[in-house]
N, C-alpha and C positions, 0 to 999 in steps of 0.2 A: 782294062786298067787304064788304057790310052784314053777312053771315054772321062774317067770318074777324076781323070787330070784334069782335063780339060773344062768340064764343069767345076772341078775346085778351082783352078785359074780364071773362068768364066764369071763366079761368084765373087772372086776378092775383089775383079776389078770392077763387076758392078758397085759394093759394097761401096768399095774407096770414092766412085763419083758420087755415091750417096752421101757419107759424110762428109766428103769435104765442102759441101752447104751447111753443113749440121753447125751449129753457133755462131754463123755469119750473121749480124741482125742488120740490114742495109735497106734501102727504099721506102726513108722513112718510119721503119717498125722501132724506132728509140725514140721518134716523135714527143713522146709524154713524158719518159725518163729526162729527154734537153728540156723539155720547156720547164718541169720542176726544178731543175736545178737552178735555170736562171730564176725563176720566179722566187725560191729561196735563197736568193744571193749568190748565189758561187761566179766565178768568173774565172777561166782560162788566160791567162795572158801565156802569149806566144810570140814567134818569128818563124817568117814563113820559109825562110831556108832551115829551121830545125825540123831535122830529123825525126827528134821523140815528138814533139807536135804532130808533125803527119802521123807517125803510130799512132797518136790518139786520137786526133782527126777522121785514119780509118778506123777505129774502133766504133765510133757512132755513125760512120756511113753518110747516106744520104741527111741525116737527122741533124749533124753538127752547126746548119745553118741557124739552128733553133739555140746551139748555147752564145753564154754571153763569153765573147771570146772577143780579147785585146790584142791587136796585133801591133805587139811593142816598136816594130821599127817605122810605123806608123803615128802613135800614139804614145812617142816616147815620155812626156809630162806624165803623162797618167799611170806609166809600170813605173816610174821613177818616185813620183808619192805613193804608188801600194809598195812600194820597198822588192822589188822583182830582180831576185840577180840572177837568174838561169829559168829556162824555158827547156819544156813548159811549165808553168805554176800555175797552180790551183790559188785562188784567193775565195773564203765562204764569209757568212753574213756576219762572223763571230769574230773578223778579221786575222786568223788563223792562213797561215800559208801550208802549201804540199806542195812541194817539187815535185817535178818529173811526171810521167805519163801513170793516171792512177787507174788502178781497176773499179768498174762500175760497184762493186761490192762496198767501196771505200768513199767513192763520191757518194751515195747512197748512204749511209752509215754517217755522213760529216752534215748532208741536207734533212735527213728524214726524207728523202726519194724512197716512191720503192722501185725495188730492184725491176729490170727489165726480165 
C-alpha cells in the first residue's frame, strides 16, 4: 500500500512539472502570430510601469519585440492623437480601440491573424 502511495505521489508530481510548460509559448514560438499583427495594423500602446502591459508582454514571450508596441511615457504625441486613456490598448487598422490586456483568440479575430 506504502508502494502504490508513493507512485501515486510520484506521478502527480511528475505530471505537475509536465504541464506546467504546457501553454507557455516563449522563445520566440508567437514570432508569426506578432509580426501579423503588426503588419495588419494593430499596435499596443503601453507604460512600462503598467502592470496589465507586462501581463501581456508575458503572454508573447520572447516574440513581443516583433509587435508594434507605443510606449506612451515615451511617445506621448502619438497615444495622445490615437485617443489612449488607459494602458494597455489595443489600437487595429480599422481604428477601433481594446483596452486592457486581450486574449490572443481576440487580437486574432480583430486582425484576421491566425491563432497561435
Amino acid at each position: 500500500m506504502k508502494m502504490i502511495k508513493s507512485l501515486l505521489l510520484i506521478s502527480m508530481f511528475v505530471g505537475a512539472i509536465i504541464l506546467s510548460g504546457c501553454g507557455e509559448k516563449t522563445n520566440g514560438s508567437l514570432d508569426q502570430f506578432a509580426i501579423c499583427l503588426s503588419e495588419n495594423g494593430a499596435e499596443m500602446y503601453g507604460a512600462y510601469w503598467c502592470g496589465h502591459c507586462k501581463d501581456q508582454k508575458e503572454m508573447f514571450g520572447s516574440s513581443f519585440e516583433k509587435v508594434n508596441y507605443i510606449e506612451c511615457t515615451v511617445d506621448q504625441d502619438k497615444c495622445e492623437a490615437a485617443g489612449i486613456k488607459g494602458y494597455p490598448t489595443w489600437k487595429f487598422a480599422d481604428g477601433s480601440l481594446l483596452p486592457g490586456a486581450q486574449q490572443f483568440s481576440t487580437l486574432a479575430q480583430k486582425t484576421g491573424c491566425p491563432l497561435p
